[in-house]
N, C-alpha and C positions, 0 to 999 in steps of 0.2 A: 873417534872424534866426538865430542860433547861439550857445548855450550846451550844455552835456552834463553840466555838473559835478552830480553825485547828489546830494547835500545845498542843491542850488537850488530855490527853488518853481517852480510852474509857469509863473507869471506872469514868473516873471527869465526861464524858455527861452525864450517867446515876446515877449520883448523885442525891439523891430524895432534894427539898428544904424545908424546917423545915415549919412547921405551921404557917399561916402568917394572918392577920385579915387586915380589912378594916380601915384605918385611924393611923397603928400602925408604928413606927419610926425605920427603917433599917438603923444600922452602915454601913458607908464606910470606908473600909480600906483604899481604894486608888483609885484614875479615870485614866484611860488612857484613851486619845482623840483621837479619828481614824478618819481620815481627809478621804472627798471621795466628789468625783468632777467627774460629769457628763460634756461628751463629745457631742456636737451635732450629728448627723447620717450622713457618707459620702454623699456626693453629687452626683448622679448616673453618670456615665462614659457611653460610650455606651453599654459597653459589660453588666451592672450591668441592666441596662433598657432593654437591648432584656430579660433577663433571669425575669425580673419583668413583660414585655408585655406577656412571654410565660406560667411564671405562672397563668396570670389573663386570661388567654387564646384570646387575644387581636394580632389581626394580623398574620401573620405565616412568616416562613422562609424567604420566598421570598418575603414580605410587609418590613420586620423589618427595612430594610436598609434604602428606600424610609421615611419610618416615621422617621426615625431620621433626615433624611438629609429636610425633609420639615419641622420641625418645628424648624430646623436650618433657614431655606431661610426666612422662615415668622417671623423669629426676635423673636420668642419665647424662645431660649435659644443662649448663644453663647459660646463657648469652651476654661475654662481657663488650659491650660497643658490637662488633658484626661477628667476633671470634665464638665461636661454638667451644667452651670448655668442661673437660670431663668432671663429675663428679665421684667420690668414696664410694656410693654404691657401685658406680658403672666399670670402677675399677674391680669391685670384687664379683660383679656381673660376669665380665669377661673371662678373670681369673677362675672362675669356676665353669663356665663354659670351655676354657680353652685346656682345663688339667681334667674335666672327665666326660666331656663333648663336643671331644677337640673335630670330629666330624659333619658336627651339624653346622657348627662357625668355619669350615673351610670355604673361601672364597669359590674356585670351583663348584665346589659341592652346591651354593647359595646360586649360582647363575642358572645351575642346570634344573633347579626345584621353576626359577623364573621360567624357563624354556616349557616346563611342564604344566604351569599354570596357563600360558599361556595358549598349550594342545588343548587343554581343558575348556579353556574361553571360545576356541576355535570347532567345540564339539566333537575333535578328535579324540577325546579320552573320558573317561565318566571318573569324576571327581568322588566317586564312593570306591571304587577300583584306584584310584590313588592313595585316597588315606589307607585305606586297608594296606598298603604295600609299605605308606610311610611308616604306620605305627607298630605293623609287625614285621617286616622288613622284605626285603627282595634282593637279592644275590644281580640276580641279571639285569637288574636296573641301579643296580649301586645305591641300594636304600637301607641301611644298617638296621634298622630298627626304632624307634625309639623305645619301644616296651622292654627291648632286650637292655638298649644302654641305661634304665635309667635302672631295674636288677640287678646288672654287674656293678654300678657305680653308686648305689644308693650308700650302702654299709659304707661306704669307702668315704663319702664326704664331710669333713669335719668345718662344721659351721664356723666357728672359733677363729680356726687356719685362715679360712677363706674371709672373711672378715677383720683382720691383722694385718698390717702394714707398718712395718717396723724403720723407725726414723731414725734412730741412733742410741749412742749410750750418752747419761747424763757425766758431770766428774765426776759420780760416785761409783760408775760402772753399773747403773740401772738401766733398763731396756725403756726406752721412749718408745711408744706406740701411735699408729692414730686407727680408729676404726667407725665407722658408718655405723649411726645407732638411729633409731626410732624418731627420737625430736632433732636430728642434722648431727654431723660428724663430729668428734669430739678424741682429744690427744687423752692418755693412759699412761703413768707409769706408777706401777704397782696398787695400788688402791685408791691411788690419786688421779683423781680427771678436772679435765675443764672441754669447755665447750672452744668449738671452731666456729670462727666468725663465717657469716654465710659466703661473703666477697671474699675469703680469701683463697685463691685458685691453689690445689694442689703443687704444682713447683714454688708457691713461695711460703710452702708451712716448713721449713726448714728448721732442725733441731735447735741452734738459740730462737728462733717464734714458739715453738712448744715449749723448750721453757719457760718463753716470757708468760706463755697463757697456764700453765700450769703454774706459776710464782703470783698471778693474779689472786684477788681474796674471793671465798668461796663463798658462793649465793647465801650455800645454808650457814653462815657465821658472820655474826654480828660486828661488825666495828665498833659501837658503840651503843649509846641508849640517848633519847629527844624527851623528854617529860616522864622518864620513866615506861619507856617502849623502845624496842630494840631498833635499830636501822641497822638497814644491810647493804654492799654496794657489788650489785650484779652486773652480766655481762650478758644482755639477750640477742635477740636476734634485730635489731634494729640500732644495737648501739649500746655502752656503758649506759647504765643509772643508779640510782639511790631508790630505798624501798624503804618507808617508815609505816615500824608495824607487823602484821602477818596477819591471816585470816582467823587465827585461834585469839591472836591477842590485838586486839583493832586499836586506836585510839579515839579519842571522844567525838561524838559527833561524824566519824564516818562509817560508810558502809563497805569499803576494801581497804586494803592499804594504800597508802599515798605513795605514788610514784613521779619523780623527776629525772629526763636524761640529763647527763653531764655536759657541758661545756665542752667544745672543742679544742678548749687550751687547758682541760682538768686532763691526769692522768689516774685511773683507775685505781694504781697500785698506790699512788699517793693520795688518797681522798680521806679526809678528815671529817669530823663530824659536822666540824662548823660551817665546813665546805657543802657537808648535806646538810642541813640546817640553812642554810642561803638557798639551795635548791631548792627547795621542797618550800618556800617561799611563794617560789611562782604558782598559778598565777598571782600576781602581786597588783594589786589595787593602788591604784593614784588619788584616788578621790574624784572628784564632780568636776565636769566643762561648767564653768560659772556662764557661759553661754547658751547652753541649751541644758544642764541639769542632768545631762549623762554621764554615768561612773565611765572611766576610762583604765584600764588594766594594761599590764604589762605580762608578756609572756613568751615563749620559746616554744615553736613549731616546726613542722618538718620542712619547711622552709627558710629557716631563722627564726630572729627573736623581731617580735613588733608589739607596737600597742594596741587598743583596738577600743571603737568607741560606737556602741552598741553595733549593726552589719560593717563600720568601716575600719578596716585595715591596714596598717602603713610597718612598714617594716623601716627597722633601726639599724644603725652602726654596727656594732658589734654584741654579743651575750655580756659582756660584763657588763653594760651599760643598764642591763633590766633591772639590776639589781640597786642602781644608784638614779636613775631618771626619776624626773621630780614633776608634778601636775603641770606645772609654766614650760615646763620643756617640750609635754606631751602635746597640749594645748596651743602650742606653737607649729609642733610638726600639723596638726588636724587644719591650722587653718592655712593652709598650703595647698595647691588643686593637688589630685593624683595626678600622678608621672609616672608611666611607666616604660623601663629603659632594658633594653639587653641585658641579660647575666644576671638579673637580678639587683640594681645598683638601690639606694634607699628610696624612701618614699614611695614605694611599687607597691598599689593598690592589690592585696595580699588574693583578694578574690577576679581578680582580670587575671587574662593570660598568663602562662607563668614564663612561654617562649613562643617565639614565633618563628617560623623553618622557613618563610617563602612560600612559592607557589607551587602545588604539586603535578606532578611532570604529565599525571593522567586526567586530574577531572579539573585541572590550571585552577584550583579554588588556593586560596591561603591555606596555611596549616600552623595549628599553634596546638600546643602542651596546654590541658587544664587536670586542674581538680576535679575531682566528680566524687560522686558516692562510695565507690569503689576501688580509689584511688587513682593515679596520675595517667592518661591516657589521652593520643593525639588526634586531632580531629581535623578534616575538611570543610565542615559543618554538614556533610553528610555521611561519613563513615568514620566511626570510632574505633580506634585500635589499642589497647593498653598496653604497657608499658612491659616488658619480656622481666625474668629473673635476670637482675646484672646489668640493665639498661642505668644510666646514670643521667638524669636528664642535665644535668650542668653539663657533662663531656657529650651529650650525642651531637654526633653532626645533620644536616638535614636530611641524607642520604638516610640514616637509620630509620626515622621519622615515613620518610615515602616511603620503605621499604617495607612497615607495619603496615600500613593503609592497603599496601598492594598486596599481602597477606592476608589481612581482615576480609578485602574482596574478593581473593579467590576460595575461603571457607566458608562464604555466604554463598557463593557461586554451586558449591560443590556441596552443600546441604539443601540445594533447591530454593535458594533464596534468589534475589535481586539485589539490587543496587538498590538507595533512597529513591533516584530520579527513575528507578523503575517504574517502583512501586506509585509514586503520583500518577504516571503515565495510568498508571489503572486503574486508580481511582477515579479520573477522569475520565475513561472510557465508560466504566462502569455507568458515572452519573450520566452519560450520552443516552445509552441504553434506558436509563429509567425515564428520559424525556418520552418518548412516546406514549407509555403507560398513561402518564398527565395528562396527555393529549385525548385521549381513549376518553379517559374518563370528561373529559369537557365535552366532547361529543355525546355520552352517552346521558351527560346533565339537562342536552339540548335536545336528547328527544319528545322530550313529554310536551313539551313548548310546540313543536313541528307539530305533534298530535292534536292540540287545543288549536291550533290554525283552521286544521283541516276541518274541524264541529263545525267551526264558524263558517266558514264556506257551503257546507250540507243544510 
């Protein structure tokens, strides 16, 4: 008997099926098609990997935080929203850990090094009696060696291999490659490279994206020439731009080459001269507030494009608009109060806030996104936390935001620091402690006084 369908009664499952022979012709009534689509497995967050470290029994409480946060620093993963995603090295990391020390990455093998450090913390084992065993090895304690593996396996590892990761063939039957280089990843076929944008996560550099970033124009080739100086139109780590110029061959009056990011609605592959020539514009000058006799400019920032009229800041419409805004339009936006709204809408005083998350859940203060020196990082107004590789502050939720702060505090914690509201606490006690001193000394101002009393008395 066989049925499973959920909306069956009982009595349909255990329907017995009629007599049936090998090779013999069953009527269908009718097909119904049930469509079913598998989902890839989330990508681990941190909280999803400490409870993965603590089932394999790898690490403990007071390790977990530490390991996340180093295999952040070593380029192994970097943080898109709360998802933990791998990076080209960490793949080729692994891959050459797991084809010629496929022992020392054995799960297993990892719990029981923790069980050992552990005897060691507890003064049951002398940690020079350990290393000695790890590096030259031990049979009866299941410790290979390292000095042995890394002998047999040295001759044996080809950098090259390990470093390849082969994406497909182009039409022409050429091998697409992408591999982990020195200044971030970057696609290869045959002598041809381009660079990997830093956001774009492994599962979506897919063979048309490497073509597309291989069909881009190359840093080092010129599109064309500005006043008789070449322009070039690159793809760095921060975004498309235009570069008028080079360090060998400057143009008048500057000291590097001139550089402008591209528009959000310019495409790379399509960019013309005249298209950089309007860039390379910016910033672009409007002339004098006939009100207060300040120049006021027009420009394009990491936050958008805005004018700015000497500290103040107002952010505009759209990038095309830099290029067409005219003094009476600017000088219209300025005498406007600032406003500043969610998401970034216009008129957003370019130096305020740049978001606001609510109240946070531990020290209940506001929390807002600023600018600083160093770039975009969130604050309570007592604990600053910058902004992780892959954070997007337009998409993070508040949740991301607290979850930096709570971070921040526990690596000041665990370096021997305090909190802000510690540290006043002790400064305060401090200055308690020097009152007395003060006191000492007024007393001791008033003895020569006591003394000239007593003459007078004698």
């Amino acid at each position: 008997m066989e049925s499973t369908d959920d909306h069956e009664s009982d009595d349909e499952r255990e329907a017995l099926l009629p007599v049936l022979t090998v090779g013999q012709q069953v009527p269908a009534v009718s097909f119904t098609p049930n469509g079913h689509a598998t989902s890839p497995p989330a990508r681990y967050t941190e909280a999803s990997l400490v409870k993965r470290l603590e089932e394999l029994g790898i690490g403990r409480p007071s390790t977990w935080a530490s390991i996340i946060q180093t295999v952040q620093d070593r380029g192994y993963v970097w943080k898109k929203g709360q998802a933990l995603v791998p990076t080209w090295t960490a793949f080729a990391v692994v891959g050459l850990m797991e084809k010629h020390f496929d022992e020392l990455v054995d799960y297993a093998f990892t719990a029981r090094i923790e069980e050992d450090l552990d005897s060691i913390a507890r003064n049951e084992r002398q940690k020079q009696d350990w290393l000695q065993q790890f590096y030259f090895g031990d049979e009866t304690e299941h410790l290979p060696g390292l000095k042995r593996l890394v002998e047999e396996n040295l001759d044996h590892i080809d950098a090259a291999e390990v470093n390849t990761f082969p994406i497909g063939l182009d039409p022409d039957g050429n091998e697409v490659v992408v591999k982990p280089g020195k200044y971030g990843p970057y696609v290869k076929r045959g002598d041809d490279t381009a660079s990997v944008p830093d956001d774009l996560t492994p599962d979506e550099l897919t063979l048309e994206v490497a073509l597309q970033l291989l069909a881009a124009p190359k840093s080092d080739v010129a599109i064309g020439e500005l006043d008789g100086y070449p322009v070039f139109a690159k793809n760095g780590r921060y975004g498309p731009y235009v570069q008028w110029g080079t360090p060998e061959l400057l143009p008048p009056g500057l000291e590097k080459p001139k550089m402008a990011s591209l528009f959000k609605t310019m495409v790379l592959e399509r960019l013309t001269v005249d298209d950089a020539e309007a860039l390379l514009q910016l910033p672009r000058s409007l002339g004098a507030d006939p009100s207060d006799g300040q120049e006021i400019i027009a420009n394009n920032g990491r936050y958008g494009p805005y004018v700015q009229k000497g500290k103040d800041f107002r952010n505009i419409t759209n990038e095309e608009q830099l290029l067409t805004i005219g003094l009476p339009e600017a000088v219209a936006i300025f005498s406007q109060p600032k406003v500043f709204r969610r998401g970034g809408a216009t008129n957003m005083a370019a130096r305020g806030p740049l978001r606001e998350f609510g109240l946070d859940p531990v020290s209940g203060k506001a929390v807002t996104a600023k600018d600083g020196k160093f770039g975009v990082y969130v604050t309570d107004g007592e604990t600053n936390a910058s902004l992780s590789k892959g954070d997007r502050l337009d998409a993070m939720p508040p949740e991301r935001a607290f979850e930096l702060l709570a971070l921040r505090r526990e690596a000041i914690i665990e370096k021997g620091g305090a909190p802000a509201k510690k540290a006043t606490a002790t400064k305060r006690a401090a200055a308690k402690k020097a009152a007395p001193k003060k006191t000492a000394a007024k007393k001791a101002a008033k003895k020569p006084a006591a003394k000239k009393s007593a003459a007078k008395k004698a």
